[in-house]
C-alpha positions as CSV (number, residue, x, y, z in Angstrom):
1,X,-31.4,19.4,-63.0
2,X,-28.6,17.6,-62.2
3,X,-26.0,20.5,-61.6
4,X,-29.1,22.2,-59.4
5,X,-28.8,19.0,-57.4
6,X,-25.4,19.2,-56.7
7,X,-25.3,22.3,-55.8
8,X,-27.7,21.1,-53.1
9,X,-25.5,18.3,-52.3
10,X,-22.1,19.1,-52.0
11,X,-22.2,21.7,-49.5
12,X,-24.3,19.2,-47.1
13,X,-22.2,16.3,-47.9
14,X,-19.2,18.3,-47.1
15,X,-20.5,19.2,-43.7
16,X,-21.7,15.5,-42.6
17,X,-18.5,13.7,-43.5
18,X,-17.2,14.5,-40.4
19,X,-20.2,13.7,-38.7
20,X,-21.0,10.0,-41.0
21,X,-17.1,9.5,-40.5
22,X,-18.0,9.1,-36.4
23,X,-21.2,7.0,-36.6
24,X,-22.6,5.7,-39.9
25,X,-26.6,6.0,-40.2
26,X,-28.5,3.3,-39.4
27,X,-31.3,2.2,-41.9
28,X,-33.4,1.1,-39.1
29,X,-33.4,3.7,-36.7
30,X,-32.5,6.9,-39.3
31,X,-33.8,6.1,-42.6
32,X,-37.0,3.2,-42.4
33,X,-39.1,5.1,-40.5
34,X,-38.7,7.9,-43.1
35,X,-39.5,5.7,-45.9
36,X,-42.4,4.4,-44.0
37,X,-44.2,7.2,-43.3
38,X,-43.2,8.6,-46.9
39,X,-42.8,6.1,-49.0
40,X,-44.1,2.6,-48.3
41,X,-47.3,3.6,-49.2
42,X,-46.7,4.1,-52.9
43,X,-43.2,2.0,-53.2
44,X,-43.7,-0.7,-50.5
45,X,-44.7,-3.9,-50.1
46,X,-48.4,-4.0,-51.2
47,X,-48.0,-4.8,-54.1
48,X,-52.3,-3.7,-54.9
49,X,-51.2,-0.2,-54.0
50,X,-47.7,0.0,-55.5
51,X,-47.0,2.5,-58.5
52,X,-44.2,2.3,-61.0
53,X,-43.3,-1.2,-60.0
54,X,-40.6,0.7,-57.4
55,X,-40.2,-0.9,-54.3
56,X,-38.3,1.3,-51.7
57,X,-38.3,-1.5,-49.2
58,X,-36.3,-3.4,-51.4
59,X,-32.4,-2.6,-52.5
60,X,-31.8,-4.7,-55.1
61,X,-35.2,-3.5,-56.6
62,X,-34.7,0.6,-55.9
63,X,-31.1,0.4,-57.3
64,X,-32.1,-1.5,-60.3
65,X,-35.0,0.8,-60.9
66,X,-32.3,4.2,-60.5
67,X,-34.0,5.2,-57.6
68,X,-31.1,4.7,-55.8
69,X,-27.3,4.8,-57.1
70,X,-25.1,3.9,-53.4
71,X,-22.7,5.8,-53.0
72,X,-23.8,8.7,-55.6
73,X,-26.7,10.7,-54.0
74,X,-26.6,12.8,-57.1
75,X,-27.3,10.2,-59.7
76,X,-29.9,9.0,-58.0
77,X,-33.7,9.4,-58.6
78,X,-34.9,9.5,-55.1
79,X,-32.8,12.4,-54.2
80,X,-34.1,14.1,-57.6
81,X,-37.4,13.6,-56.7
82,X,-37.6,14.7,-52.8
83,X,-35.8,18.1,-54.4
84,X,-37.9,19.0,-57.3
85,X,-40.4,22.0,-57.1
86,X,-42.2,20.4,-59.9
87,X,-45.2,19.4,-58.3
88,X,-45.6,16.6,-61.2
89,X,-42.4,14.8,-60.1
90,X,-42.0,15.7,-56.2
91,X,-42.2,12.7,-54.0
92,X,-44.4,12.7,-51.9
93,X,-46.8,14.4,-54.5
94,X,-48.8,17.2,-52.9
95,X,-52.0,14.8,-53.0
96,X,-50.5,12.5,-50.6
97,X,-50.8,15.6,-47.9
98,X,-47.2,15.0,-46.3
99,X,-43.6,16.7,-47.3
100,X,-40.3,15.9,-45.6
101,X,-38.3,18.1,-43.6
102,X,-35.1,19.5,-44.3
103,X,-33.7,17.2,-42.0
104,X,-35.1,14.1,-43.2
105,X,-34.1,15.3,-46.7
106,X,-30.7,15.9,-45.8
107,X,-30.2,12.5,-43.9
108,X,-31.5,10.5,-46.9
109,X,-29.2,11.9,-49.0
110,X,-26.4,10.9,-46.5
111,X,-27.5,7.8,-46.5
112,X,-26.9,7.0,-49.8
113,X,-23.9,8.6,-50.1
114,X,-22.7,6.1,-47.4
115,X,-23.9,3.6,-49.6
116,X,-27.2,3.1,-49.2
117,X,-27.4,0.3,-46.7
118,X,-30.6,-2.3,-45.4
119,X,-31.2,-4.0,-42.1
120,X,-33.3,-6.8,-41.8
121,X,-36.8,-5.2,-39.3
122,X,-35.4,-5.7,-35.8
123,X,-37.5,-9.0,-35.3
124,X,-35.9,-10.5,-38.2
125,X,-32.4,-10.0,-36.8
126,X,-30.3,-12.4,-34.7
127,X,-30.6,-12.7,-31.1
128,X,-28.7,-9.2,-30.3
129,X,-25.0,-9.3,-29.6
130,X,-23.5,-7.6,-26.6
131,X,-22.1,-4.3,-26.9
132,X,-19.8,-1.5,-25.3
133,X,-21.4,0.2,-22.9
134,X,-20.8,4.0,-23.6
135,X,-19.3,6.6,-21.5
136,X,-20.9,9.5,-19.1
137,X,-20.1,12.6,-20.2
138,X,-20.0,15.4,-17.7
139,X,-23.2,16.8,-19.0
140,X,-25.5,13.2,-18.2
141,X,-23.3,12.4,-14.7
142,X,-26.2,14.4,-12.7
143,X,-28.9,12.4,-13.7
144,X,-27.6,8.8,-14.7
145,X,-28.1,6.6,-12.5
146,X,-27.8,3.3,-14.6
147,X,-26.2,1.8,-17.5
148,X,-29.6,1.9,-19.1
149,X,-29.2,5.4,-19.1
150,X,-26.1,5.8,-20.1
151,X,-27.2,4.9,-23.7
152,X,-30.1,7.1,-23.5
153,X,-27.5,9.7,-22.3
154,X,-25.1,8.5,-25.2
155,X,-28.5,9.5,-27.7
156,X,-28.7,12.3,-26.3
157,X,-25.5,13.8,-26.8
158,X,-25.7,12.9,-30.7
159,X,-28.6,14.2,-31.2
160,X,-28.1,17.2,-29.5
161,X,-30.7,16.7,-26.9
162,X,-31.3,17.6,-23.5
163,X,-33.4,15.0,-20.9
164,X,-36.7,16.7,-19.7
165,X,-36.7,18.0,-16.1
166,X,-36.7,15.2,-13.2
167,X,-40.6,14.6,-12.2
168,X,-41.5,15.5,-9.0
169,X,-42.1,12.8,-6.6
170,X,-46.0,12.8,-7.0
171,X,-46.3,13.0,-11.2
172,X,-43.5,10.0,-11.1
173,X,-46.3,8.1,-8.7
174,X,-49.3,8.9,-10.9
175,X,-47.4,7.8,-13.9
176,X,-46.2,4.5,-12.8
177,X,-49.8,3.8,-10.8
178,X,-51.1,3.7,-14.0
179,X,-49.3,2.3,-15.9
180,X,-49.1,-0.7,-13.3
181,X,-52.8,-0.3,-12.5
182,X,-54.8,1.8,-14.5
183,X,-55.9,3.6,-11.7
184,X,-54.7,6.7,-10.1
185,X,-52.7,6.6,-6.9
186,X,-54.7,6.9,-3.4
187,X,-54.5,9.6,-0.9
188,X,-52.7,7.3,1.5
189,X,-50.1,5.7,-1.2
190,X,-49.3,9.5,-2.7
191,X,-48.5,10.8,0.8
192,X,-46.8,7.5,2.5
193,X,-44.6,8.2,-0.8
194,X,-43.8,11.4,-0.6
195,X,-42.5,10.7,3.4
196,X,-40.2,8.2,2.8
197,X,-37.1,9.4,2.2
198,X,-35.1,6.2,1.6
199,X,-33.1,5.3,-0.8
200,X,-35.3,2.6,-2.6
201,X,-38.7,4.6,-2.2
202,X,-38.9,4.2,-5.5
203,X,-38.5,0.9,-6.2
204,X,-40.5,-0.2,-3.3
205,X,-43.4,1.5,-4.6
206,X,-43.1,-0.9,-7.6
């Protein structure tokens, strides 16, 4: 089992050091949400629903337990179990009615071969700290128009993703009528929108 897993491994680790070497996962944004929607349910916090005495939500606990070896994605148990066929050991078992992608796989196992870091939930963390703002790349320069979306821009471009065609001037007015509102937009407001032309139609609107 454990030469099968390396085989698995290697090849993936090989391709991601360059990537990990850039930007380093973060447990928050990469890997909770995967062990929430996986995990948390079997090896979380409740305790009345938790199996094995395993507690994924905890790192002291899953790397005394084996289920995770920092550093060493192929001694550890969790990677053994999200790569088993063996429908007796696979996590999440096939009763639970989910499986993890490729992807997801592949980014847990990163993340414990970059040692298999926690963060506190967001609203446990210090008051946030002021960071770089990143650079436009040629790409985002048509459509950013803020330093807001220069980190959605910076996203973007690490995850390999494209932003969604501009609305047209009428969907952007439904959408933020109700979200302001709840109601739709009237005849009057759509079309006094559409004719103005300024540069802070938009914002007047709001």
């Amino acid at each position: 089992m454990k030469n099968h897993l390396l085989l698995l491994i290697v090849p993936f680790v090989a391709l991601a050091k360059g990537a990990s070497a850039a930007e380093p996962l973060s447990f928050n944004r990469d890997i909770r949400p995967i062990l929430s929607e996986y995990c948390f349910a079997c090896h979380g916090p409740d305790e009345n629903h938790r199996e094995a005495e395993l507690r994924l939500d905890d790192r002291d606990v899953s790397v005394e337990r084996g289920a995770l070896v920092p550093g060493m994605p192929e001694e550890s148990a969790l990677v053994e179990r999200i790569d088993s066929s063996d429908p007796d050991l696979i996590m999440p078992p096939p009763e639970a009615g989910k499986q993890l992608s490729p992807q997801q796989r592949e980014m847990l196992i990163e993340w414990i071969r970059q040692g298999a870091q926690y963060q506190k939930h967001w609203s446990f963390e210090p008051v946030p700290k002021s960071v770089s703002i990143p650079a436009v790349n040629e790409q985002s320069r048509s459509w950013v128009r803020n330093e807001i979306d220069l980190f959605v821009a910076a996203e973007h471009h690490h995850r390999s993703l494209k932003p969604s065609p501009e609305a047209d001037k009428g969907t952007w007015l439904r959408r933020v009528t109700f979200d302001l509102t709840g109601l739709p937009p009237s005849l009057g407001e759509l079309s006094d929108f559409q004719n103005d032309n300024s540069a802070d139609a938009f914002e007047k609107v709001v």
